[in-house]
N, C-alpha and C positions, 0 to 999 in steps of 0.2 A: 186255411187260407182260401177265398173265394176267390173267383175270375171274374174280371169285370169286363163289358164287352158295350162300348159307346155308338149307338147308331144315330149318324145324320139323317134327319126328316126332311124331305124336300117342300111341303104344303106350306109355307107362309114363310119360305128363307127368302130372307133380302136381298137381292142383287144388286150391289151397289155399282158394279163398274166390270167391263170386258175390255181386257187389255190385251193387245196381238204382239209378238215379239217374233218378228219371224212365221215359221211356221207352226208356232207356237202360240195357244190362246190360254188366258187366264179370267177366269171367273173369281170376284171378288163380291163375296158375301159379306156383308155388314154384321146381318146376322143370320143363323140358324139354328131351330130346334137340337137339339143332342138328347136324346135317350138314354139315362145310362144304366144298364141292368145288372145286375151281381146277382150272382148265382146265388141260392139260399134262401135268398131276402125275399121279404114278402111283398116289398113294392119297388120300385126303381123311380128314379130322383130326374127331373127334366130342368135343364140347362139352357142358355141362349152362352152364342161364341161367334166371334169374325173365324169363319172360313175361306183359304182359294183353294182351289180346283185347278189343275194347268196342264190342260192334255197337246201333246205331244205330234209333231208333225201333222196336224191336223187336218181337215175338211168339214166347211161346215155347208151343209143344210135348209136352208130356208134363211131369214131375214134376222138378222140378230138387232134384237127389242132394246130398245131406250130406256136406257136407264137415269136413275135408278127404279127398278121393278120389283112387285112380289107376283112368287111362282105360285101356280097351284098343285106342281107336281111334278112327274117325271120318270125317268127310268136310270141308270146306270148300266152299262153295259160293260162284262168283262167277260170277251172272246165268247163261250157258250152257256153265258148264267147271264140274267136279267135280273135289274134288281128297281123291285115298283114302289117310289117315294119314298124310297131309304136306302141307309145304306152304312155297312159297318167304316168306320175309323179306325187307324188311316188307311188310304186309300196309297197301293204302290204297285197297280197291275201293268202289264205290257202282254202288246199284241192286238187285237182287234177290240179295242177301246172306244170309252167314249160319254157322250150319253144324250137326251131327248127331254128338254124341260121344255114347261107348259108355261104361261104366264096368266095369270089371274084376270078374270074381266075380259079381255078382249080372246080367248081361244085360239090365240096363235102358238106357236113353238116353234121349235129352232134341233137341230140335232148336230151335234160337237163329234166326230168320229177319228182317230188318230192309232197311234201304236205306241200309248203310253200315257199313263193317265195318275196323278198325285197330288195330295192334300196338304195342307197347312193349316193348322190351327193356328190362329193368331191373337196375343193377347192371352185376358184369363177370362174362363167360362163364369159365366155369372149364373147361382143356381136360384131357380124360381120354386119349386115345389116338387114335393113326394106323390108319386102314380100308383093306383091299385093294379097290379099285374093283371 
């Protein structure tokens, strides 16, 4: 039996909408790349999927962008690991969280920082095509 291990790509994920609930922010993706690799295999298979994001007592950063936007990248941040335009699924860290997307075209960004930070897949992943490792 192989391990399979799904990385969100942040370069061309949809952001469809930032919802506040409190001190609470959600990022709603429309869509987003998935990577999915299994151990063995000679190639790994790429996905699109609605993801949110919902980090936790928050503070944000700079100017949060109109949506709906696509990103051109970004960072994840959990407490002493950075993690650049990806990032494994799901996501259930706490503590010094957060993270630093880019937006496409215009060069601005925004940083999301909190103490607690979690994913949602939403819906079913639609598979597009097999990748040479």
């Amino acid at each position: 039996m192989s391990d399979t291990t799904t990385h969100l790509q942040l370069p061309e994920a949809q952001l469809e909408r930032i919802e506040r609930d409190g001190d609470d922010l959600t990022l709603h993706f429309s869509k987003v790349f998935l990577v999915q690799e299994m151990e063995g295999a000679f190639e790994d298979s790429l996905w699109t999927q609605a993801v949110n994001i919902t980090i936790s007592n928050c503070e944000i950063d700079g100017e949060l962008p109109a949506c709906p936007c696509e990103l051109s990248g970004g960072d994840f941040i959990d407490n002493i690991y950075t993690y650049r335009n990806h990032v494994t699924l799901p996501i259930s860290w706490r503590g010094d969280v957060g993270c630093r997307l880019g937006m496409t075209g215009s060069g601005e960004s925004f940083t999301v920082s909190g103490d607690g930070i979690r994913s949602e897949q939403t819906g079913n992943p639609t598979y597009l095509k097999h990748v040479k490792k």
